[in-house]
C-alpha positions as CSV (number, residue, x, y, z in Angstrom):
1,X,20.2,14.1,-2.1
2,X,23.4,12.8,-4.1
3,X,26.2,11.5,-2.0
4,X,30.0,11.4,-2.8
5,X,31.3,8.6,-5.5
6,X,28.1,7.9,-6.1
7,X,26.6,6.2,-3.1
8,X,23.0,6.6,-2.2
9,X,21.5,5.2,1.1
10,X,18.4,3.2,1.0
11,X,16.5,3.4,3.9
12,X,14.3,0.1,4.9
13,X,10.5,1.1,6.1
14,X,7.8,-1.3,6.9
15,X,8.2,-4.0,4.5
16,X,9.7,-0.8,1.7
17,X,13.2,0.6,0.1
18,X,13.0,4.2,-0.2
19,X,15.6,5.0,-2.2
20,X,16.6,9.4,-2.7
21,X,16.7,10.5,-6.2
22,X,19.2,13.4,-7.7
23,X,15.7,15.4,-8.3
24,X,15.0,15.5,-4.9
25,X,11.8,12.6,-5.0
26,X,11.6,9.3,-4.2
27,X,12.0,5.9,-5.2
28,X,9.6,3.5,-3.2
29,X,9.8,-0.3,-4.0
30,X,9.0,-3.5,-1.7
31,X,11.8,-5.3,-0.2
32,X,10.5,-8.5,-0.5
33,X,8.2,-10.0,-3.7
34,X,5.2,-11.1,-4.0
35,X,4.0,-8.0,-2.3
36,X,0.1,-6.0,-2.3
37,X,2.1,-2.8,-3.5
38,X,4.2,-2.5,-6.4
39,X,7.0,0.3,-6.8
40,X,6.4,3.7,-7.3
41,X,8.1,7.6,-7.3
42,X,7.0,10.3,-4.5
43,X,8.0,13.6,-5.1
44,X,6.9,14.4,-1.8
45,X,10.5,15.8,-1.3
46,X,10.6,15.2,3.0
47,X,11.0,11.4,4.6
48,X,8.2,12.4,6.7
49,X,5.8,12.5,4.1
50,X,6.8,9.3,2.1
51,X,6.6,7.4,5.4
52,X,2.9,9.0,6.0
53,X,2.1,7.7,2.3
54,X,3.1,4.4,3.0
55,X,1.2,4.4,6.1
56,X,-2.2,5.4,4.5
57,X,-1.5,2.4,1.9
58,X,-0.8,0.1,4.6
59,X,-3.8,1.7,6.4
60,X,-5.8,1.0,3.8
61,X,-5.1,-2.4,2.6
62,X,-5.7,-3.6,6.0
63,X,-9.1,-1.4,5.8
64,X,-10.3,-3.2,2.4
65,X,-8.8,-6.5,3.7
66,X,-10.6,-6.2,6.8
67,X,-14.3,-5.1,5.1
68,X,-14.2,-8.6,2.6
């Protein structure tokens, strides 16, 4: 997923920057801090699926938050 001279695209998702990788994963960090989540790499390799992971975190944060 490299671009010419070097640019990447970051692509903004629910509260997130996912960021592509050379190696085809990617980076997942929160835009804004203090945030529930911290950073971390998917090597799910399609958008789709990194935006389905963040969607079961969210899911479930508001599921734990919810049960307190």
């Amino acid at each position: 997923m490299a671009y010419p001279h070097g640019h990447e695209a970051a692509i903004r998702y629910r509260g997130f920057l996912l960021l592509p990788q050379i190696n085809d994963t990617w980076l997942v960090r929160p835009e804004r801090s203090p945030m529930s989540f911290l950073g971390f790499r998917s090597s799910d390799n399609s958008l789709e699926q990194v935006k389905k992971r963040i969607d079961f975190l969210l899911y479930e944060e508001s599921a734990n938050r919810n049960a307190a």
